[in-house]
C-alpha positions as CSV (number, residue, x, y, z in Angstrom):
1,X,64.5,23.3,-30.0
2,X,61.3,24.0,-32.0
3,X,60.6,20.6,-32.4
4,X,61.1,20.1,-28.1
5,X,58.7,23.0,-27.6
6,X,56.0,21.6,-30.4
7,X,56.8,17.6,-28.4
8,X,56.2,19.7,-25.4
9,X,52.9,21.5,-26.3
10,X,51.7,18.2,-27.2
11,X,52.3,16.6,-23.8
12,X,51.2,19.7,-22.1
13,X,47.9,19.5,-24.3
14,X,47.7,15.8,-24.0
15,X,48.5,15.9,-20.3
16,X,45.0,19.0,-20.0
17,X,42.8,16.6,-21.6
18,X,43.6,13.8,-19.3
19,X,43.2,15.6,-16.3
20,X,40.1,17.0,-18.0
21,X,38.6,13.1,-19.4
22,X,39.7,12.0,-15.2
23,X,37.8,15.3,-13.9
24,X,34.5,14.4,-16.2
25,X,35.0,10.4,-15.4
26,X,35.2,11.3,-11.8
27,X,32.0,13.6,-11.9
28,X,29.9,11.4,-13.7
29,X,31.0,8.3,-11.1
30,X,30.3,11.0,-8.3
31,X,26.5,11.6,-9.8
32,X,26.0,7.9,-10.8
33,X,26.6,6.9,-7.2
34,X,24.6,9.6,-6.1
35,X,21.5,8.8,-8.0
36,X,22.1,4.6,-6.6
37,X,22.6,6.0,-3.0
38,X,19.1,8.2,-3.2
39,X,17.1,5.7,-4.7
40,X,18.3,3.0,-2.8
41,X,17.6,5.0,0.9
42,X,14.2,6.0,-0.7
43,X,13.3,2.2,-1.2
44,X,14.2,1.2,2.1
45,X,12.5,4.9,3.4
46,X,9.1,3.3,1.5
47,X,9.7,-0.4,2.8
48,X,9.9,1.2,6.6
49,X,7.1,3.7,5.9
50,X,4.9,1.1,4.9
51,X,5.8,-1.3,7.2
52,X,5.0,1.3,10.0
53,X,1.5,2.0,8.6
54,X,0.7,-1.5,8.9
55,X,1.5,-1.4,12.0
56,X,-0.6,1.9,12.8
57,X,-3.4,0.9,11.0
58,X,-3.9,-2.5,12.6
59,X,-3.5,-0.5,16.1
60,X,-6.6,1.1,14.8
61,X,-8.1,-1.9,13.3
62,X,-7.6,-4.0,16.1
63,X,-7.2,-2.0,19.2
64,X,-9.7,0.8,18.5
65,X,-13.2,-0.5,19.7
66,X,-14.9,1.5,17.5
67,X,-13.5,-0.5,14.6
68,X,-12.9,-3.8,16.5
69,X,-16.3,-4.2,17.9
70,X,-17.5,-3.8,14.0
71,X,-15.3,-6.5,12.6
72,X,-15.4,-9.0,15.3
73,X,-19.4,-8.9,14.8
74,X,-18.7,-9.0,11.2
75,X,-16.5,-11.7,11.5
76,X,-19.1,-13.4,14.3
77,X,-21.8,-13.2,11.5
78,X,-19.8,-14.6,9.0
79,X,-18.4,-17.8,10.7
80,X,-21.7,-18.7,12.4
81,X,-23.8,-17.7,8.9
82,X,-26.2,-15.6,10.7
83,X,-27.9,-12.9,8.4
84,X,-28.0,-10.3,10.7
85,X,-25.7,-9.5,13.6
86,X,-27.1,-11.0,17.0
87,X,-25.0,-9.0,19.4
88,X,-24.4,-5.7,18.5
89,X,-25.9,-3.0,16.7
90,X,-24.4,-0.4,15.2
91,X,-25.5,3.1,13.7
92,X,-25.2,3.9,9.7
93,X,-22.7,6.7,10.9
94,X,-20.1,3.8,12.9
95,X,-21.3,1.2,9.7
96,X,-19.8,4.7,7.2
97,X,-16.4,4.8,9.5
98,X,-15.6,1.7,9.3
99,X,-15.9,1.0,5.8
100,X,-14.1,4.1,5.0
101,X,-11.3,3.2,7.1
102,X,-10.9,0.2,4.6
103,X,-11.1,2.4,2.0
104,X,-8.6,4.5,3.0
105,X,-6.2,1.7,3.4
106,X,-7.4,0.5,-0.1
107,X,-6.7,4.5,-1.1
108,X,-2.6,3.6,0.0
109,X,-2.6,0.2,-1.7
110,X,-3.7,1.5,-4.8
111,X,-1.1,4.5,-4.6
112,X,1.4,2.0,-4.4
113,X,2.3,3.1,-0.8
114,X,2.3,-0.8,0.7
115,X,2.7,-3.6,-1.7
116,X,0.1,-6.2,-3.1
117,X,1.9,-9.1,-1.0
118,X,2.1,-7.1,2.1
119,X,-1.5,-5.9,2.2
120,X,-2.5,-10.0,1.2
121,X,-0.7,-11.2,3.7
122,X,-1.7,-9.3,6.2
123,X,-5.4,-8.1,5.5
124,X,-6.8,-10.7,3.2
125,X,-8.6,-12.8,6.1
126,X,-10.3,-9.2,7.2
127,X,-11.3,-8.4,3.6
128,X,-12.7,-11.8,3.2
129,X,-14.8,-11.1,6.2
130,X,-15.8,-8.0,5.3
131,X,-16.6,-8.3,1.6
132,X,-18.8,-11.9,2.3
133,X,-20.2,-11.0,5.3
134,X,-24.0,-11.1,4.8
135,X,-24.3,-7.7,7.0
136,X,-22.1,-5.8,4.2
137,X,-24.2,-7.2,1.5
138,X,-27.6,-5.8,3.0
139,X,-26.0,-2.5,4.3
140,X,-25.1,-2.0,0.4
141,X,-28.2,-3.6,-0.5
142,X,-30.0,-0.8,1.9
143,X,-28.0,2.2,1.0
144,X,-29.0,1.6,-2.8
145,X,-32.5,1.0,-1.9
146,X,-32.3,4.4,0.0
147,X,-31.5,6.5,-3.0
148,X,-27.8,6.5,-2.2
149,X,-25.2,5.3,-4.5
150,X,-22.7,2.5,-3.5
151,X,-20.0,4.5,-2.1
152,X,-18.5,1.4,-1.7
153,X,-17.6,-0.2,-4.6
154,X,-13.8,-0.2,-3.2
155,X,-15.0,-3.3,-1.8
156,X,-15.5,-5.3,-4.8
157,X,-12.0,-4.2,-6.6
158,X,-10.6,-5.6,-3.0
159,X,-12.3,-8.9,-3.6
160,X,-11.2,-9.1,-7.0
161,X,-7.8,-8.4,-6.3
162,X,-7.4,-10.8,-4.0
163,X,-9.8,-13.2,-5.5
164,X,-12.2,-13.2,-2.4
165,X,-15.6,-13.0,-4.2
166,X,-17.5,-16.3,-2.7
167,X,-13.8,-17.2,-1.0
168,X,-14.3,-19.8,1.9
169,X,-12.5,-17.4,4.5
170,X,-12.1,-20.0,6.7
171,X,-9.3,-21.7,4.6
172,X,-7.4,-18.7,3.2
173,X,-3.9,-18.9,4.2
């Protein structure tokens, strides 16, 4: 009878720490899948979030004539190889807005908000533009001359990011 109630303890004791091992596997699975369901709904929460300021931003790029009238002359200087913009003229405070809404876009890229291959596909045409565009180079050129200090250095981490320094725009894919 001793020995059936000492065989019995065991089981008893053997039986706790199963249910205890099962309990501990269970919450460990419980956390593991956790941890894979956050991180994979926060990837797809940062693919939609920068797919949505792409989309946002070029509605401001493109669709704002404030900034649109500043890169299609850009652009117009650029492909004809004009050194100064024919057409339009624009004040050092609309010249400022525009290229800080580059930089703020830069500002994201860098903060590894939108990815290198989305922002290339996308913008790397535009940044050609911009960054070669004779107008740039002399509104630098002038600010310096001025007394100010290139705020917009930005610029030249874009082109070497994208290897745009002296890029033909024209054939960039």
């Amino acid at each position: 009878m001793l020995n059936d109630m000492g065989m019995r303890k065991t089981e008893i004791i053997m039986e706790d720490r199963q249910l205890i091992y099962a309990t501990w596997a269970l919450v460990l699975a419980t956390i593991i899948l956790t941890f894979v369901s956050w991180y994979s709904d926060k990837a797809t929460a940062q693919e939609n979030a920068s797919r949505q300021f792409i989309y946002n931003y070029s509605r401001t790029f493109f669709d704002n004539p404030k900034y649109r009238n500043i890169s299609v002359a850009l652009e117009s200087q650029y492909l004809s190889g004009n050194k100064s913009i024919p057409r339009w003229k624009f004040s050092d405070y609309e010249m400022d807005d525009f290229y800080n809404l580059v930089s703020d876009f830069w500002s994201y890229y860098q903060d590894n908000f939108i990815s290198k291959d989305l922002l290339g596909q996308q913008y790397s045409y535009e940044f050609c533009v911009i960054y070669n565009a004779q107008e740039t180079k002399d509104y630098r050129g002038q600010l310096v001359k001025e007394g100010f200090s290139d705020d917009y250095s930005f610029l030249d981490d874009i082109a070497k990011e994208f290897d745009l320094i002296g890029a033909n725009c024209k054939t960039l894919d």
